[in-house]
Each structure stands twice: as C-alpha cells, then as structure tokens.
C-alpha positions as CSV (number, residue, x, y, z in Angstrom):
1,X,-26.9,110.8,-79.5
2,X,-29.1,109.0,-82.2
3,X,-29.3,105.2,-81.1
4,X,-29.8,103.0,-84.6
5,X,-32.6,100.6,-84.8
6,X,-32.0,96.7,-84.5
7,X,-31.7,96.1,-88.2
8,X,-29.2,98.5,-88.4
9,X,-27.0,97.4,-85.4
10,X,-27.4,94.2,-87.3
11,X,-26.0,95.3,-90.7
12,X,-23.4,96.8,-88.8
13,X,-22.7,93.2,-87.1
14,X,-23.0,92.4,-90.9
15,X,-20.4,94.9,-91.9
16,X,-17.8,94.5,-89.3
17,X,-17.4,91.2,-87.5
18,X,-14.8,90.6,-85.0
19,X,-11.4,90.7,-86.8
20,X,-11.7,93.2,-89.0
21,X,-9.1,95.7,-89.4
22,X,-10.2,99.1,-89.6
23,X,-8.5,103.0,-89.7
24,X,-9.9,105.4,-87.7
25,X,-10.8,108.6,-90.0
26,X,-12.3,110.7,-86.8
27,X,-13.6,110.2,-83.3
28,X,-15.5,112.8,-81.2
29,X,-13.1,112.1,-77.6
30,X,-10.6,114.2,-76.0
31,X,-8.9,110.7,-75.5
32,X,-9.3,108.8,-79.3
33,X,-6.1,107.8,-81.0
34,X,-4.8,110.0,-84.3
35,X,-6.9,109.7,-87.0
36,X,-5.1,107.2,-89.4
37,X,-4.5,105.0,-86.5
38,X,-5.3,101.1,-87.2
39,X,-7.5,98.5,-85.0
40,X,-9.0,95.4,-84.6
41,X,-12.6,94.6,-84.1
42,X,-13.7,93.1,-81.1
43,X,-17.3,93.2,-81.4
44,X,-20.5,95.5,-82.2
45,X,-22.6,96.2,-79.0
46,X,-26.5,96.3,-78.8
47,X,-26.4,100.3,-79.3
48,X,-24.1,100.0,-82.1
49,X,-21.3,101.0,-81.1
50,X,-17.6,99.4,-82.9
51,X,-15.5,97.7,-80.2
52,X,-11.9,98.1,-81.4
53,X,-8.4,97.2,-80.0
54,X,-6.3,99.6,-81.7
55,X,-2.7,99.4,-82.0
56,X,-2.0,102.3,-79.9
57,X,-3.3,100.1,-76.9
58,X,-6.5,102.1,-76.8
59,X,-9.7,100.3,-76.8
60,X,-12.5,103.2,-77.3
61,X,-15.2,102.7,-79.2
62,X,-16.8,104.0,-82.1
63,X,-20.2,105.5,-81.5
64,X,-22.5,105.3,-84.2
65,X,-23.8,108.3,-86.3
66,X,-20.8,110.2,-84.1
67,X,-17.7,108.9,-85.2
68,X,-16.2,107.3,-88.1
69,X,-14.0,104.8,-89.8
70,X,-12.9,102.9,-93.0
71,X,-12.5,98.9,-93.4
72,X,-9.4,98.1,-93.9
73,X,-9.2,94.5,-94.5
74,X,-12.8,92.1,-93.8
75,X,-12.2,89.5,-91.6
76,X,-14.7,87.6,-93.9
C-alpha cells in the first residue's frame, strides 16, 4: 500500500468533509458493501483513508490509491 503525503491527505480532507454523501464504485475487501452502495462521511484519517457510514450498516473505509468512490452530494 502507497501512503499519500500530507498535502494530499489534506486535499482529500479538502475534497470530502464529514457529511458528504458518496457511492462506492469498488473496494478491494472480501467484506465491502455492493458497489453502487451509498454512505456518509465521517472523517479522513492521517493515512488518508475515507471513513464512511454506509447505508448498509457497514462502516469500512476507503483506502487510498486502493479503492474508489464518486461524490455524490458535497456537504459544502
């Protein structure tokens, strides 16, 4: 796994603040939820990884430059 550099864990911050609603388009676990599936935000850790609640009641997140998903709606 690649870990991104501050300034990029700080666009991502930038680019997805807590609220916003995204759809997962795919997700490298044996456990993710469906691709298509929607979530909230809850946060962007230090190794840039996407904390989201999604509506199936999973929580995992999405690890950067591994998995992938769209903005839905900003929370902005």
């Amino acid at each position: 796994m690649n870990f991104p550099n501050r300034e990029t864990v700080e666009e991502l911050r930038r680019t997805y603040p807590e609220g916003t609603l995204v759809e997962l388009v795919r997700m490298n676990d044996d456990y993710a939820p469906p691709p298509g599936t929607r979530g909230t935000v809850l946060y962007v850790d230090d190794i840039g990884t996407v904390h989201v609640r999604w509506s199936t009641g999973s929580s995992l997140g999405i690890a950067y430059g591994e998995d992938e998903c769209r903005i839905i709606k900003n929370s902005k």
